[in-house]
C-alpha positions as a printed NumPy array, in Angstrom:
array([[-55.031,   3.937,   0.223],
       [-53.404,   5.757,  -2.765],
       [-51.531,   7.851,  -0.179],
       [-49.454,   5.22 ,   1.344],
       [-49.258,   3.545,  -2.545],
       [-47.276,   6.361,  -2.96 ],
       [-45.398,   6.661,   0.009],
       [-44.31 ,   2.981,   0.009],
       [-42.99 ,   3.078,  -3.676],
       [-41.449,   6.785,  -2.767],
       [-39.534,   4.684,  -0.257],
       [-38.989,   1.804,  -2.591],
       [-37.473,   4.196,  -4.791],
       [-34.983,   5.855,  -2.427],
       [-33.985,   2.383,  -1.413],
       [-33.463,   1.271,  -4.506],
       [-31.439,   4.331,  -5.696],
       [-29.099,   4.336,  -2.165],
       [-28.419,   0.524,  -2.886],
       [-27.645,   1.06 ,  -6.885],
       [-24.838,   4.549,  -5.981],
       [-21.938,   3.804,  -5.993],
       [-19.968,   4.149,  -2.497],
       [-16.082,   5.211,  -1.842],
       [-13.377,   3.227,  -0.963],
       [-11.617,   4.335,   2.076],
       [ -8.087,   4.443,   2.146],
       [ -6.241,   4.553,   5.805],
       [ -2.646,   4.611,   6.497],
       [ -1.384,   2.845,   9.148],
       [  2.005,   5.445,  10.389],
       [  3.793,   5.156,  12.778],
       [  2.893,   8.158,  14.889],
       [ -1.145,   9.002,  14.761],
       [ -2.218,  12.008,  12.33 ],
       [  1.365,  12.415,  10.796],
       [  3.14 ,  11.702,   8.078],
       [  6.928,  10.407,   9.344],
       [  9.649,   8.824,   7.582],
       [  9.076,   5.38 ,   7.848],
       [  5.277,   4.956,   6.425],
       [  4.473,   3.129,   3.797],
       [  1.506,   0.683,   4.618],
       [ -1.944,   1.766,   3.378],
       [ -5.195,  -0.482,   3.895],
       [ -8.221,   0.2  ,   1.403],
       [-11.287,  -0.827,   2.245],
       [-14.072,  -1.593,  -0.987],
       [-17.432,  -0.38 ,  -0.777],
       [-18.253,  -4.252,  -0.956],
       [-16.844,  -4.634,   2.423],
       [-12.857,  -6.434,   0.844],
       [-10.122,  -5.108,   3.31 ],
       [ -6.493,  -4.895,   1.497],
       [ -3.217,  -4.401,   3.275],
       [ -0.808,  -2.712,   1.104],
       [  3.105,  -2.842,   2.105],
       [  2.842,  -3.203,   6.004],
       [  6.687,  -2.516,   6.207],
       [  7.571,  -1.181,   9.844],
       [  4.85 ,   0.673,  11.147],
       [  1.944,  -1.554,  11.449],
       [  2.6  ,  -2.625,  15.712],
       [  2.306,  -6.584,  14.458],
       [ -0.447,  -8.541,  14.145],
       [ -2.145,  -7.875,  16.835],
       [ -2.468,  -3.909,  15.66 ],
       [ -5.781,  -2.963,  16.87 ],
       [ -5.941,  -0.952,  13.07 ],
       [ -5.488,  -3.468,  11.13 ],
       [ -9.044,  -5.352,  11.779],
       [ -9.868,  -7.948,   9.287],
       [ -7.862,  -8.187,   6.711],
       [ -8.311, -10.293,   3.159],
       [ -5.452,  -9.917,   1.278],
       [ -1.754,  -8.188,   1.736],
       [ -0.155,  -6.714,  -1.183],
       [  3.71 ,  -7.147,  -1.218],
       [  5.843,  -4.912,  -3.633],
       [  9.194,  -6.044,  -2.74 ],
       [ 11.253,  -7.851,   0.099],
       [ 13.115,  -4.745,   1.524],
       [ 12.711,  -4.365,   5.621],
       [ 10.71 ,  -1.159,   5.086],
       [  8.047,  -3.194,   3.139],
       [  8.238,  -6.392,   4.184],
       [  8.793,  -5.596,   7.658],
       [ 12.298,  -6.75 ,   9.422],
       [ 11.084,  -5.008,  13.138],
       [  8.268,  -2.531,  14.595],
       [  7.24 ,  -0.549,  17.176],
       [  6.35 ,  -1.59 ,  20.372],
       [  3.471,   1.119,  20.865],
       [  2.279,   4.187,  19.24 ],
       [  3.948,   7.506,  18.735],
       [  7.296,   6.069,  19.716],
       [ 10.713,   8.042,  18.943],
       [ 10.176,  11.2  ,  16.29 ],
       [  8.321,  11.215,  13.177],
       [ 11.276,  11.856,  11.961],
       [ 13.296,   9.03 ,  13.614],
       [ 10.398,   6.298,  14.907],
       [ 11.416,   4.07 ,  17.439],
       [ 11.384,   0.002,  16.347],
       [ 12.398,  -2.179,  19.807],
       [ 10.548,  -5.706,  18.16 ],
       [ 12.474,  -7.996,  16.007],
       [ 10.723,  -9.763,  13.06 ],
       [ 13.343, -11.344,  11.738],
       [ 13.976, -14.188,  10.143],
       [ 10.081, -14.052,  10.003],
       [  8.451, -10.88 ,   8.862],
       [  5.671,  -8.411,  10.198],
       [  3.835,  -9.168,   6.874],
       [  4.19 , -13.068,   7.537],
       [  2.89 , -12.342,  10.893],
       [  0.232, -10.512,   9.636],
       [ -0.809, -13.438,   6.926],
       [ -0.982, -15.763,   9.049],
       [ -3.078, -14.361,  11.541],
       [ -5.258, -12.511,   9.737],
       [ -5.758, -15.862,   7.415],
       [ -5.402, -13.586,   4.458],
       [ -4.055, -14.254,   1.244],
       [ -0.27 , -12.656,   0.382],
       [ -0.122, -11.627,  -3.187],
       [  3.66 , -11.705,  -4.762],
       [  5.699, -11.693,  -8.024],
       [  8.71 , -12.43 ,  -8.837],
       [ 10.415, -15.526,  -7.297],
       [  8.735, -14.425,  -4.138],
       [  6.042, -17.298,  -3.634],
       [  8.309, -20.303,  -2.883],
       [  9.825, -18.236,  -0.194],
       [  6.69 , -17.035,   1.477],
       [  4.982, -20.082,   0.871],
       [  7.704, -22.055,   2.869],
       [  8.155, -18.94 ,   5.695],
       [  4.203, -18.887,   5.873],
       [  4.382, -22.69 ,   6.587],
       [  7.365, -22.423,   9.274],
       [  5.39 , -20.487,  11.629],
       [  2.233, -22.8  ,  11.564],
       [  0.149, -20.939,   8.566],
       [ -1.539, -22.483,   5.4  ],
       [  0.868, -21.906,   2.938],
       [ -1.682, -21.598,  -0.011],
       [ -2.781, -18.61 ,   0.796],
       [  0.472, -17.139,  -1.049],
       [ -0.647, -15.85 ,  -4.446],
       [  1.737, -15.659,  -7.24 ],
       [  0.736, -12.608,  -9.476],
       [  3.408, -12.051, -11.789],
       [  3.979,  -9.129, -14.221],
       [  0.942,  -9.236, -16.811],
       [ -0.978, -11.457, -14.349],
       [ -4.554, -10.387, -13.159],
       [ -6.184, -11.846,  -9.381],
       [ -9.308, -10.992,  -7.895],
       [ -9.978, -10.467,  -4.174],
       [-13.778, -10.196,  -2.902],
       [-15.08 ,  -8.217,  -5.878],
       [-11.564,  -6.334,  -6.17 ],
       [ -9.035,  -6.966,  -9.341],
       [ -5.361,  -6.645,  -8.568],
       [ -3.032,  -6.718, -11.407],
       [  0.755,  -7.097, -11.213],
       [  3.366,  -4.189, -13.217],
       [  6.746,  -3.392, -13.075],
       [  8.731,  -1.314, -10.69 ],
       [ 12.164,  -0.166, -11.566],
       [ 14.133,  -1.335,  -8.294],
       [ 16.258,  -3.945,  -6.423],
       [ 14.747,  -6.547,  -4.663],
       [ 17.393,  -7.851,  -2.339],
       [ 16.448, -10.558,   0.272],
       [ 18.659,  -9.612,   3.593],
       [ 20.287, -12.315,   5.243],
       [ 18.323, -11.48 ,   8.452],
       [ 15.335, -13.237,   6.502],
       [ 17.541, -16.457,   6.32 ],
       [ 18.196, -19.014,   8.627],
       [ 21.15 , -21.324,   8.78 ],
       [ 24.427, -21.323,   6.812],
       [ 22.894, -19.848,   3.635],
       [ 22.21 , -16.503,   5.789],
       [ 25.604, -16.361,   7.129],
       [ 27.418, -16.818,   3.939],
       [ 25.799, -14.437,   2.028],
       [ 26.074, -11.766,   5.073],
       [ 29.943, -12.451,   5.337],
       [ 30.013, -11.416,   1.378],
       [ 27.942,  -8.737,   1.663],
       [ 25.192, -10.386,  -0.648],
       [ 21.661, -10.492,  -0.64 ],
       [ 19.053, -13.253,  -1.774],
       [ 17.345, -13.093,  -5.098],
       [ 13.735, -13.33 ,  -5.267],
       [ 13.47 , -11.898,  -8.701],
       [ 12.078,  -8.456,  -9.4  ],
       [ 10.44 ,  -5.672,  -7.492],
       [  6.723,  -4.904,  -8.538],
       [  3.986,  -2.672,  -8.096],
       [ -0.243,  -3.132,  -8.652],
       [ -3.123,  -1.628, -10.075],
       [ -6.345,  -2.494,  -7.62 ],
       [ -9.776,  -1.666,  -9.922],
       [-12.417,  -1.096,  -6.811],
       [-16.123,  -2.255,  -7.17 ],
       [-17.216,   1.457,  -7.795],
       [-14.836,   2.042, -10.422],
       [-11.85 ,   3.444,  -8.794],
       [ -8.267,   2.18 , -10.286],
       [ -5.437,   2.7  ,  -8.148],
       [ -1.588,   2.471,  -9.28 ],
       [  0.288,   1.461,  -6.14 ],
       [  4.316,   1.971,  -7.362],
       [  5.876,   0.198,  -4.236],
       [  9.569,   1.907,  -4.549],
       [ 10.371,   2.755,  -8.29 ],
       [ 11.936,   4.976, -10.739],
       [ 10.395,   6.597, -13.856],
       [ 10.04 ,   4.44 , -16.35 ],
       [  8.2  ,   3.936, -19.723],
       [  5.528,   1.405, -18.379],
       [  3.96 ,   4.528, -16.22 ],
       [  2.355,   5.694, -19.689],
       [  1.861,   2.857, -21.344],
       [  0.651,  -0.091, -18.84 ],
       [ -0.646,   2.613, -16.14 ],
       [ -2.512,   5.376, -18.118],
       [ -3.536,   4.328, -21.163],
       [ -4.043,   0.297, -20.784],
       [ -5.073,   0.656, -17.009],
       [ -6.621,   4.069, -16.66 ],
       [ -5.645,   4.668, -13.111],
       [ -7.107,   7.583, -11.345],
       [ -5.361,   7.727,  -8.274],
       [ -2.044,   7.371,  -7.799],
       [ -0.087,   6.219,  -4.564],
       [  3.502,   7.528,  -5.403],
       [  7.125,   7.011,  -3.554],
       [  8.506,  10.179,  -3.537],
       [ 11.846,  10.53 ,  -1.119],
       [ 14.75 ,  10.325,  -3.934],
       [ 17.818,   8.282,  -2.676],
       [ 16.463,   4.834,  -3.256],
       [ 13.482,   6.04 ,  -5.394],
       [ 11.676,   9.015,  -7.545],
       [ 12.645,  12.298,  -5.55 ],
       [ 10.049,  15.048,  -5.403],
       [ 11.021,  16.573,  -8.636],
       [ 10.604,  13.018, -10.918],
       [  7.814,  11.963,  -9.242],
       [  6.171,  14.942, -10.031],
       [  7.282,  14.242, -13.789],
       [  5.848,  10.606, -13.44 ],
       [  2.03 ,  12.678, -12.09 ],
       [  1.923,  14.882, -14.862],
       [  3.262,  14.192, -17.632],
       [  3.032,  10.103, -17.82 ],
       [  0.466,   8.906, -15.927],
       [ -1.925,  12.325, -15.708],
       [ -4.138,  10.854, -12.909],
       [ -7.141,  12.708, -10.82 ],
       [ -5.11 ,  12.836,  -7.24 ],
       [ -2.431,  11.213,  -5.794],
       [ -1.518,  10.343,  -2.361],
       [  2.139,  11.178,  -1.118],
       [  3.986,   7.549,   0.07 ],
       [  7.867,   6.761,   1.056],
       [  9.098,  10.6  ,   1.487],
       [ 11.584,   9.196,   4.381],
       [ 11.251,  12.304,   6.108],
       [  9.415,  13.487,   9.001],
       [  7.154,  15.748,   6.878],
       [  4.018,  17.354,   9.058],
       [  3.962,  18.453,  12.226],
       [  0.445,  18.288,  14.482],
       [ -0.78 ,  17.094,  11.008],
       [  0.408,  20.345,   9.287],
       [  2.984,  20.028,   6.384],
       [  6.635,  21.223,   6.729],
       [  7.254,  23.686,   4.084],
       [ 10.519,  22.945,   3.574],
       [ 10.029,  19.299,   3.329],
       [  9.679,  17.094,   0.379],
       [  6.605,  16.424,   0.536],
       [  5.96 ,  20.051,   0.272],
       [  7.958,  20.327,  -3.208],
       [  6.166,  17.449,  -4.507],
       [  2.863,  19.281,  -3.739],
       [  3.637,  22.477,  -4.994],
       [  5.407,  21.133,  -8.495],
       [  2.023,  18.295,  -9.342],
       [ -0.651,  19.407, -11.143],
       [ -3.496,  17.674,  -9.658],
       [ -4.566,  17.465,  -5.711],
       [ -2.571,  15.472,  -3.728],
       [ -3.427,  13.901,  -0.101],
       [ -0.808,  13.895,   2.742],
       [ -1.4  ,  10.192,   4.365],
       [ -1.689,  11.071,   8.176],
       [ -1.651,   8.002,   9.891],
       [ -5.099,   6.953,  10.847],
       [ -6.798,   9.566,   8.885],
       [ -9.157,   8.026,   6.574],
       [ -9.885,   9.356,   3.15 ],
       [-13.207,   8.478,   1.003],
       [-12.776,   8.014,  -3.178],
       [-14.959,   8.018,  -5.394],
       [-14.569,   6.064,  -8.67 ],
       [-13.345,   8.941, -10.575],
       [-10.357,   9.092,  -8.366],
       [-11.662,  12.343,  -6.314],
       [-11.725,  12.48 ,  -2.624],
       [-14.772,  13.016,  -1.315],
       [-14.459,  12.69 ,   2.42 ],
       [-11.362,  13.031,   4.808],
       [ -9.689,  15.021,   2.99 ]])
């Protein structure tokens, strides 16, 4: 009798401590050719250990909404209105053209991939900026519920499952391509070479249920707010970080931004416009490669379909 006392509350026990640990979130990137890293990735989802499924920047590689990756999804995060975030075509298949040059044959446009996406997956779009009134009304055009577009402005703090997403500045345009537009408004502004404004480009911090904050910096140059918002009001631990110069932080200032601003635990590599692994192995000559060698702390190549496990100190624990 005493025996199986003790067994049962030995089990008890276990139980109890399994269901109290904290779990990791898994992070997956959704590329455009499987197990690389290629020029056009951007879009991320992270799963939290209670089970919330966000879509971060679906841009041009997630195959529509029909993308046998994408699952359920509760909530798409959208940085900025640029085709290789919000999505102006995609591919038809996987693996199609290089990883260095993918192959796009479907039109989005004047939709979006990430309207698509919303409205099928019933999920909730969150947006700065001038953004919502445009969503809200695209979301509507194609037959969607146009509350689930979220306005999260800069400061602003929204909560998805048990998940917290916060809004913060990105240094960058935000320029609405006629191609989004319908009518004489679209025309116009193409024959003056003019985009749309929607107001500014953001990024997020996502605080996880088991402690993890993430700083997501959509496209972005270095700027003050790294340090001051990021590390020492937020706290962020991981970092997802563009890194492909031209438009954004090169190599060399993103690996400023890593170690001497924000000073996280890891970072994963995002927007290096550049075919940068082949058969999953880095190119040492690419970007990516510099960034890597010049940061301080680990960083995690995001091969498409790879999943990687966090813990809520910001180390990976599994997948990587």
């Amino acid at each position: 009798m005493t025996y199986r006392f003790l067994l049962a509350l030995a089990a008890l026990l276990v139980a109890a401590h399994a269901s109290a640990a904290p779990s990791n979130v898994t992070v997956t990137p959704l590329g455009s050719h499987d197990g690389e890293f290629c020029a056009q990735d951007r879009a991320l989802i992270f799963e939290d250990p209670d089970g919330t499924r966000i879509l971060y920047d679906p841009g041009r590689t997630v195959r529509g909404a029909d993308d046998p990756r994408l699952g359920r999804i509760d909530a798409v995060l959208l940085t900025h209105v640029h085709g290789d975030h919000l999505g102006d075509i995609h591919s038809a298949g996987p693996n199609t053209g290089t990883c260095a040059k993918p192959e796009f044959t479907v039109r989005d446009t004047p939709s979006s991939n990430t309207v698509a996406i919303v409205v099928a997956k019933k999920a909730k779009l969150l947006v700065g900026g001038e953004m919502n009134a445009f969503f809200a009304q695209k979301v509507k055009a194609v037959g969607g519920d146009a509350g689930l577009v979220t306005t999260l402005r800069f400061g602003a703090t929204g909560k998805v499952g048990g998940v917290e997403v916060s809004s913060v500045p990105a240094v960058h345009s935000n320029g609405l391509d006629p191609a989004f537009l319908d009518g004489d408004a679209a025309q116009a502004l193409k024959a003056n070479g003019l985009t749309a404004y929607v107001g500014p480009a953001g990024g997020y911090v996502v605080k996880f249920t088991n402690g993890l904050v993430v700083y997501l910096s959509g496209d972005t140059g270095v700027m003050a707010d790294q340090d001051v918002v990021v590390r020492r009001m937020f706290k962020a631990s991981l970092v997802v970080l563009n890194i492909g110069g031209t438009f954004t932080t090169g190599p060399v200032e993103a690996a400023y931004v890593i170690n001497e601003l924000i000073k996280p635990k890891a970072v994963i590599a995002s927007h290096a416009n550049e075919g940068a692994t082949t058969d999953g192995k880095l190119d040492p000559a690419s970007k990516t490669a510099l960034f890597t060698k010049a940061v301080t702390v680990p960083v995690y190549v995001p091969l498409s379909g790879k999943a990687m496990g966090f813990a809520g100190d910001g180390r990976c624990i599994a997948g990587c």
